[in-house]
C-alpha distance (Angstrom), angle and dihedral (degrees) to the residues before:
residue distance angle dihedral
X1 . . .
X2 3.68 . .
X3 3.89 108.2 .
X4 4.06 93.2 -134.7
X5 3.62 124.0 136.8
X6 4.18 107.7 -102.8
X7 3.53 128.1 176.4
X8 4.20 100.6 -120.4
X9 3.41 138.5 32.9
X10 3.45 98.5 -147.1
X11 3.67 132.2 20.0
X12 4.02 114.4 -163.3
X13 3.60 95.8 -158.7
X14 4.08 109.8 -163.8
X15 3.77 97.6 25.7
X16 3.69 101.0 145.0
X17 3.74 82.0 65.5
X18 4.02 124.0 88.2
X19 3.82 108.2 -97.4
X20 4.20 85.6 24.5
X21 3.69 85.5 64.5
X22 4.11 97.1 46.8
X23 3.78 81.4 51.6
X24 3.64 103.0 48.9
X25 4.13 84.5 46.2
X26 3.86 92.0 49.4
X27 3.83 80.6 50.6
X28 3.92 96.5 48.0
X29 3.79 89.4 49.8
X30 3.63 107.5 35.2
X31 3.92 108.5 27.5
X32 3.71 114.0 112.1
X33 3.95 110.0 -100.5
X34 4.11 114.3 -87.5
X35 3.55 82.7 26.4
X36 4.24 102.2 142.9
X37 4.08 118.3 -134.5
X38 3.43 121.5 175.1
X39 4.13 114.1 -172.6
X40 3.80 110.0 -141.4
X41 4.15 130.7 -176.0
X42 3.51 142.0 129.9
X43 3.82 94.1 -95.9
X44 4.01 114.3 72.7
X45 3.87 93.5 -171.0
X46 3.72 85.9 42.0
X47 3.66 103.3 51.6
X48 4.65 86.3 36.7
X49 3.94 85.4 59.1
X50 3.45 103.8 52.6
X51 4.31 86.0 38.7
X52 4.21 79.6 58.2
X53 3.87 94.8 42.0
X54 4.14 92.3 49.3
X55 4.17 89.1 47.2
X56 3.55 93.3 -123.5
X57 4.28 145.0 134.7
X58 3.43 100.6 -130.5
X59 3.67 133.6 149.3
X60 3.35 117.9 -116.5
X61 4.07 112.8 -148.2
X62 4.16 115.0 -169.5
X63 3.54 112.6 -149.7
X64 4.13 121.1 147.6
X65 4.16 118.3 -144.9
X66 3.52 92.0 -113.7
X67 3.85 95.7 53.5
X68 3.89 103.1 89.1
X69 4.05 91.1 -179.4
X70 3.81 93.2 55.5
X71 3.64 100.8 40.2
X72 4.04 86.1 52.1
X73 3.86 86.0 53.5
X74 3.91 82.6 58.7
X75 3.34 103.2 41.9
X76 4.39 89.2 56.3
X77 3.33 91.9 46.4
X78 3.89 102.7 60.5
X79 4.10 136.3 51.2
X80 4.31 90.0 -137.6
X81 3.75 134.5 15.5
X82 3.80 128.5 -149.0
X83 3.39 119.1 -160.6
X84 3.51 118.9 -172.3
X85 4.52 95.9 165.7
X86 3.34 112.7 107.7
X87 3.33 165.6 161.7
X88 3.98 67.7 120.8
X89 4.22 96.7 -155.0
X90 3.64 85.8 65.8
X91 4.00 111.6 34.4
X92 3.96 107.4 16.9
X93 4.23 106.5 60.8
X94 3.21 92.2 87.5
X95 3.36 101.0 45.2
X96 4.20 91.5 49.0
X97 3.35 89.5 42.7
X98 4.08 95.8 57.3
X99 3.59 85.0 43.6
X100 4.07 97.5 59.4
X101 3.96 84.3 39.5
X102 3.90 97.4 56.7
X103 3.91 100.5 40.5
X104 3.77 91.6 -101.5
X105 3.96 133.8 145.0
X106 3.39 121.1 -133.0
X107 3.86 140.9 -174.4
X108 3.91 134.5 -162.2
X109 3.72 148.5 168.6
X110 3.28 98.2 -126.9
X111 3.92 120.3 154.6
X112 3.57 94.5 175.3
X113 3.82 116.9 121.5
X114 4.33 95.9 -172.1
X115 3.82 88.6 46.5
X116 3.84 94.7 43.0
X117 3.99 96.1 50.1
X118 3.82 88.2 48.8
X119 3.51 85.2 50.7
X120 3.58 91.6 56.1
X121 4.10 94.7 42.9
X122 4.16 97.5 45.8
X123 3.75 98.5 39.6
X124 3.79 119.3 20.4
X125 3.74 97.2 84.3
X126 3.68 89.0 47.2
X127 3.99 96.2 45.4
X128 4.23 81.1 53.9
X129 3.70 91.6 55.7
X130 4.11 95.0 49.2
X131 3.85 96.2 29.5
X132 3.40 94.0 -122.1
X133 4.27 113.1 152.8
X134 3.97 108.1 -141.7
X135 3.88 100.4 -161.2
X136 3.66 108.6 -171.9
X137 3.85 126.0 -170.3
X138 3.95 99.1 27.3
X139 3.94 101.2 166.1
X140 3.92 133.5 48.2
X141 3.66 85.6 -37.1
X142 3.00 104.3 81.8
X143 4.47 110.6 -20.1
X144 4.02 93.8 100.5
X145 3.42 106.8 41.5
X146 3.68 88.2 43.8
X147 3.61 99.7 51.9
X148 3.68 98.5 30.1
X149 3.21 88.9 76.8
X150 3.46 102.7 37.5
X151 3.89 87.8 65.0
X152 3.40 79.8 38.5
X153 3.51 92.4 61.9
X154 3.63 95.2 36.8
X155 4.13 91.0 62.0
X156 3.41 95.9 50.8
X157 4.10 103.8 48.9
X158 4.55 83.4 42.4
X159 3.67 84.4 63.4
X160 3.51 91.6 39.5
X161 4.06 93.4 -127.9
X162 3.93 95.2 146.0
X163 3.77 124.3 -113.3
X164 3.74 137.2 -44.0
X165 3.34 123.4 -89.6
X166 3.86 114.9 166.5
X167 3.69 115.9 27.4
X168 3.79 127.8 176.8
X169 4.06 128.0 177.2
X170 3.09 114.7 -147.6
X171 4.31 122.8 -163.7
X172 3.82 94.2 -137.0
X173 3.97 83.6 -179.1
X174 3.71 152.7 -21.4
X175 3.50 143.0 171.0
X176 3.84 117.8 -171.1
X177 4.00 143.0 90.2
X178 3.71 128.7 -81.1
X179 4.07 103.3 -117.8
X180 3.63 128.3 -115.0
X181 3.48 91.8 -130.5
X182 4.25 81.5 51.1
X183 3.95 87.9 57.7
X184 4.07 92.3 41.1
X185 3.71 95.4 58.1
X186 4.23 86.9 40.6
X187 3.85 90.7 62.8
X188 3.90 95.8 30.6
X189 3.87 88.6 59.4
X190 3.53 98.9 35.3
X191 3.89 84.2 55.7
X192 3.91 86.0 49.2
X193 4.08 92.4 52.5
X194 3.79 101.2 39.6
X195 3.60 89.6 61.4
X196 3.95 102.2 51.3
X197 3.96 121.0 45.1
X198 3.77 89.8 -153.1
X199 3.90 98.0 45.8
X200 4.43 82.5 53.9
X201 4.30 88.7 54.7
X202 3.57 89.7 44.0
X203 4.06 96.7 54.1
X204 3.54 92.5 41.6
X205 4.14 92.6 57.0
X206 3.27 111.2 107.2
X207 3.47 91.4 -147.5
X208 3.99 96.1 42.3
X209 3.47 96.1 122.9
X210 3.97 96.4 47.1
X211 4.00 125.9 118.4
X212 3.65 91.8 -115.4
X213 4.19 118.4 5.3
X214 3.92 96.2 -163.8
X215 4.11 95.6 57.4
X216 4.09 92.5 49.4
X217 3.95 107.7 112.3
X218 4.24 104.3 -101.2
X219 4.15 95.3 -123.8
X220 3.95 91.8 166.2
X221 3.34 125.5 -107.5
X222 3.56 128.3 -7.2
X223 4.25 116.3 -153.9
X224 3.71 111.9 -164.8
X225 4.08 87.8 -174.4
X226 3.71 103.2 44.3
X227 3.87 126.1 125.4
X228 3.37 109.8 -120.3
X229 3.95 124.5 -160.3
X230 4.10 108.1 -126.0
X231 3.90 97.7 -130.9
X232 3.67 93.2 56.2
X233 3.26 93.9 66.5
X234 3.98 102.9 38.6
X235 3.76 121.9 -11.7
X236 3.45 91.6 -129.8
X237 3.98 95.5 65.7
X238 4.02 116.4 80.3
X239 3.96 133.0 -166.7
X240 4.09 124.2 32.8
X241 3.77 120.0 -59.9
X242 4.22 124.8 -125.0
X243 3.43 117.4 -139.3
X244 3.63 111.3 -104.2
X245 4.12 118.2 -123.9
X246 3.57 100.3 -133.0
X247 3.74 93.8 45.1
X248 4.24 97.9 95.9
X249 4.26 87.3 66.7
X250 3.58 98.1 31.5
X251 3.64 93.3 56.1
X252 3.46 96.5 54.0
X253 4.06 94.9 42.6
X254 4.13 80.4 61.8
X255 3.26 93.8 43.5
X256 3.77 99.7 56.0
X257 3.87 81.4 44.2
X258 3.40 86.4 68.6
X259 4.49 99.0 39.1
X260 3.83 83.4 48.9
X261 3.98 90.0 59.2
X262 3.77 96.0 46.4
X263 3.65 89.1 -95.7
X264 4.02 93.0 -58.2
X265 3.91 98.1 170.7
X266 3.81 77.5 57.9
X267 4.10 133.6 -101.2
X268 4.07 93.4 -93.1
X269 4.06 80.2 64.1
X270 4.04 118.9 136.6
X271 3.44 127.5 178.4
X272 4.12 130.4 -175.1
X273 4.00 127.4 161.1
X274 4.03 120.0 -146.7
X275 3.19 137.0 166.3
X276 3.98 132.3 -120.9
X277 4.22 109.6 -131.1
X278 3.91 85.0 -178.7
X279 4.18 140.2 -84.3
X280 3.69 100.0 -84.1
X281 4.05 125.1 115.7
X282 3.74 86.1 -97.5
X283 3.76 99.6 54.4
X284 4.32 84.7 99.2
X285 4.26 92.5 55.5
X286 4.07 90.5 41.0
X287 3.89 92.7 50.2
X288 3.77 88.9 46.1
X289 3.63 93.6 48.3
X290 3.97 88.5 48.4
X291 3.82 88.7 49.9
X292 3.64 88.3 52.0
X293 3.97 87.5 44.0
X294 3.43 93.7 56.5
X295 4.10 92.3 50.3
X296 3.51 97.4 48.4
X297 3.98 97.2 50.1
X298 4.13 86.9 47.5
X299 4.10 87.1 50.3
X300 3.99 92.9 34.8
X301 3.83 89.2 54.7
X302 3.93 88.0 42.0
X303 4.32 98.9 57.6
X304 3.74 116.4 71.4
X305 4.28 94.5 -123.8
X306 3.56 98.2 42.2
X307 3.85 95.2 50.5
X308 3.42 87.9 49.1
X309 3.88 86.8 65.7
X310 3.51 95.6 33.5
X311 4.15 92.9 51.3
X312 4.19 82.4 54.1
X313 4.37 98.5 55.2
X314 4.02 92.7 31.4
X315 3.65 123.9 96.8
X316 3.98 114.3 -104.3
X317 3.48 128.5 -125.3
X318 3.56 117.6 -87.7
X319 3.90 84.1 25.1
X320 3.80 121.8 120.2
X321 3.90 150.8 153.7
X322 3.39 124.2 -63.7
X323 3.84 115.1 -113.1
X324 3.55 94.2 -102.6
X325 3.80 87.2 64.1
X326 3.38 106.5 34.8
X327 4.17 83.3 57.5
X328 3.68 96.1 56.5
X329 3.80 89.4 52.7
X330 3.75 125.3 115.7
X331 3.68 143.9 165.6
X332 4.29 136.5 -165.1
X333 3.02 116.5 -164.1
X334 3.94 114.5 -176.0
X335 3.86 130.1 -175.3
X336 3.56 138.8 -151.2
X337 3.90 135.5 -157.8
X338 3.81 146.7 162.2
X339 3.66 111.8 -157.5
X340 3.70 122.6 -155.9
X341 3.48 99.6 -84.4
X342 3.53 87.7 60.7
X343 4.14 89.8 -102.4
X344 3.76 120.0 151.5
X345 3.91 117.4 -136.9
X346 4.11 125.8 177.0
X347 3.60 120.0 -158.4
X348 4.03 121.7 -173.2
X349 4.14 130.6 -165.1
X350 3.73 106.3 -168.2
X351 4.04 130.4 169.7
X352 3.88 143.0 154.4
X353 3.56 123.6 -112.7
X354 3.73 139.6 56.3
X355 3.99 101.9 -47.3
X356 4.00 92.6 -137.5
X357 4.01 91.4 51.2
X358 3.78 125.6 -3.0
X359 3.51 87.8 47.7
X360 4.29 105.8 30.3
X361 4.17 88.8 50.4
X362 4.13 81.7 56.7
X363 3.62 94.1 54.7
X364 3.55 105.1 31.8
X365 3.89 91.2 49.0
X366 3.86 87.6 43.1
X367 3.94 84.5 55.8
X368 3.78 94.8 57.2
X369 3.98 91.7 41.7
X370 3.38 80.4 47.8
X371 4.26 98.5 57.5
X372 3.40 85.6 43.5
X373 3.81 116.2 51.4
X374 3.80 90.1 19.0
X375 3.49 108.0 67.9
X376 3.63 99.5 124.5
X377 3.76 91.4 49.9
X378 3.64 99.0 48.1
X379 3.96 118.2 111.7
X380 3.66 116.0 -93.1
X381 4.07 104.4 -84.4
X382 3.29 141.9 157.3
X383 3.68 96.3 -155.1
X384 4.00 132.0 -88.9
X385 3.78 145.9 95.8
X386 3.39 98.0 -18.7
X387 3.97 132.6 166.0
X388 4.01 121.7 -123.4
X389 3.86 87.5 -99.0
X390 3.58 99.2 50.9
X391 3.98 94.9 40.6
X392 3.57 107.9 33.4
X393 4.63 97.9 18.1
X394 3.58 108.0 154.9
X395 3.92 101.1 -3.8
X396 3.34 86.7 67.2
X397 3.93 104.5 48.8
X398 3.81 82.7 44.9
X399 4.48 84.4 65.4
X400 3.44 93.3 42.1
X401 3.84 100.6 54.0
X402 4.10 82.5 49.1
X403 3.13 88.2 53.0
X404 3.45 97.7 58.8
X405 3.93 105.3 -97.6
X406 3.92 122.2 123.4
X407 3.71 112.1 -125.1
X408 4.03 116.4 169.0
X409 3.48 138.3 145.7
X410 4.15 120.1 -157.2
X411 3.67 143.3 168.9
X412 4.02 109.1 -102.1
C-alpha cells in the first residue's frame, strides 16, 4: 500500500445501508483507539443519522457508485475501504478499480463469481504496481472455507504429513437468513449469464477465478451439487450430504488460494463444500429434496412469472434480521482432508450470530483492522486481487479468535 499521508484509516463505504451499519458499529465498538473511520454513501442525511445513532464524530463523505470522480476522491483519502453496496457486478467496479489505482486496500462481501474474475482481469496488474491488496469475499462468503483450510494446511505441513489431497467442507450447522443483498446479486448474475453462452462456461469453471486456468492440475470433474455419502469423506460423519448454496464461489475463492501460493496445499488438491441435513434414515430424501431446492429457486428466479412470485416472499435488499435473530445465529463449519501420506486432519470455523450479518460485519471489519494495524504480520505480497488467505493468512485468524470465533486445525 502506498505509504502517502491520507486522511482515514478506514472508509466504510455504504454504511447507511443494513450490514454497512453492523459494520460501522462493530467498528465504533471494537476498533483499536485513534483508529480513523470515515462513513461514506450517496445519502448525506443517511450516512449523518446513523453517525448520530452510533454516538460518534465521524466524517461523513457523499459519493454515489456511479460517480467515478468522487469515489476516486475516497479511495485517496483513506488507508482501507469497505464496501458493503452490492449486487457488486453492477455498483462496485468503479469503486475497486479507484482503489487498485490510488494504492488503497479494499475489502468486500462479494459472492459474485462474473464480478470477481473481472476483478481479477481489470485490476490485478494495476493493484501490483501501487501495492494495493484487493480482498474480495471477506464475510461468510468466502472467510471459512478460505481459512479453514489454510490452518488446515498449516497443521498438516508442521507435522510434516505431506499435502492435501481430498478436502471436503462440511456445514455441520447454521441458523440464520439468506440476505437480500445474497438474492440481488443471484438474479443480477443469473441475468448476466443467461444472456452470453461464454459468460455461463466461465461461471461454471471450477477454476474460473484462478491466476492462470490452463496450468491448474486436470483432477476430473468437480460437482458443486452432488450428494455426498458422510463416511466417504471421514468415517466419523454418517447419513448423505446436501450440497451447500454458497459452495460454487467459495470453492473457487480456495482454490485461487491455493494457484496464488504456487499450488502450496499441493497439485493433487480437491476441494467440495456440503452440507450435513442430519444422521437419520431420511438424511438421503432430505438432501435430495435440498438439491432439488436449490435448482428450483436458481430456475424460479431465472423465468419471468415465477420471479415475479419469488421477488414478492424473498427478503429485499437492504433488509435484514432483527437483533434478536441475528444473536441467536450460528454456524460450524468442519473440514476434512487426507494428505499424501495418507494422514487424516479436521479443521473447524465456528461463530455465533447470523452468518450473513452478526458474524460477516466481525470478519469483514476484522479484515480492515487487520490491513491496518497488521502490517508486519501480513503475508508476503506485492499487492493485487488477492483472497482473505493470501492477504490477510494468519493476521487475520489471529482477530477472529479475539474476537470470539473458534478457528483450529488438528490431527484426527
Amino acid at each position: 500500500m502506498s505509504e502517502l499521508v491520507r486522511d482515514h484509516d478506514i472508509v466504510v463505504y455504504g454504511a447507511s445501508g443494513f450490514v454497512g451499519v453492523l459494520v460501522a458499529k462493530y467498528l465504533a465498538e471494537h476498533a483499536p483507539a485513534g483508529t480513523r473511520v470515515a462513513l461514506a454513501g450517496r445519502s448525506e442525511t443517511k450516512l449523518t443519522e446513523v453517525k448520530q445513532r452510533l454516538g460518534v464524530d465521524w466524517p461523513v463523505l457523499v459519493a454515489d457508485a456511479t460517480d467515478a470522480p468522487a469515489l476516486e476522491k475516497v479511495a485517496a483519502s483513506t488507508r482501507v475501504v469497505i464496501t458493503t453496496v452490492g449486487p457488486y457486478a453492477k455498483f462496485g467496479k468503479d469503486l475497486v478499480r479507484a482503489c487498485a489505482a490510488a494504492g488503497t486496500d479494499y475489502v468486500d462481501l462479494t459472492g459474485e463469481v462474473l464480478f470477481a474474475r473481472q476483478s481479477i482481469d481489470d485490476n490485478h496488474e494495476l493493484a501490483r504496481s501501487t501495492g494495493a491488496r484487493i480482498v474480495h469475499s471477506c464475510g461468510f462468503d468466502s472467510i471459512p472455507s478460505d481459512l479453514g483450510v489454510h490452518v488446515l494446511d498449516q497443521q498438516v505441513k508442521a507435522d510434516g504429513a505431506g499435502e492435501l489431497t481430498d478436502t471436503t467442507l462440511v456445514v455441520t450447522s447454521m441458523r440464520g437468513g439468506m440476505s437480500g443483498g445474497t438474492i440481488d446479486s443471484m438474479r443480477h448474475q443469473l441475468d448476466t449469464v443467461k444472456q452470453d453462452r461464454k459468460l455461463r462456461r466461465l461461471a461454471a469453471s471450477p477454476y474460473s477465478l484462478s491466476p492462470d486456468r490452463a496450468a491448474e492440475p486436470d483432477l476430473g470433474r468437480q460437482d458443486d451439487v452432488a450428494l455426498l455419502r458422510g463416511e466417504e469423506i471421514n468415517p466419523r460423519l454418517r447419513g448423505t450430504l446436501a450440497p451447500f448454496v454458497m459452495a460454487s464461489y467459495n470453492t473457487r475463492v480456495v482454490r485461487r488460494s491455493n494457484a496464488l501460493r504456487e499450488w502450496a496445499y499441493g497439485r493433487q488438491f480437491r476441494y467440495r463444500e456440503a452440507m450435513s441435513v442430519g444422521a437419520s434414515p431420511l438424511s438421503p430424501v432430505i438432501a435430495f429434496a435440498t438439491k432439488l431446492g436449490l435448482g428450483a429457486l436458481i430456475v424460479g428466479l431465472s423465468i419471468p412469472p415465477t420471479r415475479f412470485v419469488l421477488d414478492r416472499v424473498l427478503p429485499k435488499p437492504g433488509e435484514g434480521p432483527s437483533e434478536r435473530s441475528r444473536n441467536s445465529g450460528h454456524f460450524t463449519m468442519d473440514l476434512f482432508t487426507t494428505t499424501t501420506t495418507g494422514e487424516r486432519y479436521t479443521s473447524r470455523v465456528k461463530a455465533k450470530g447470523d452468518p450473513g450479518y452478526a458474524a460477516t460485519a466481525i470478519m469483514l471489519g476484522e479484515s480492515a483492522l487487520a490491513l491496518v494495524h497488521d502490517r508486519d504480520a501480513l503475508p508476503p505480497s506485492e499487492g493485487g486481487v488477492l483472497t482473505p488467505a493470501t492477504a490477510l493468512g494468519d493476521a487475520l485468524v489471529t482477530r477472529l479468535r479475539a474476537a470470539g470465533l473458534e478457528i483450529t486445525a488438528r490431527k484426527c
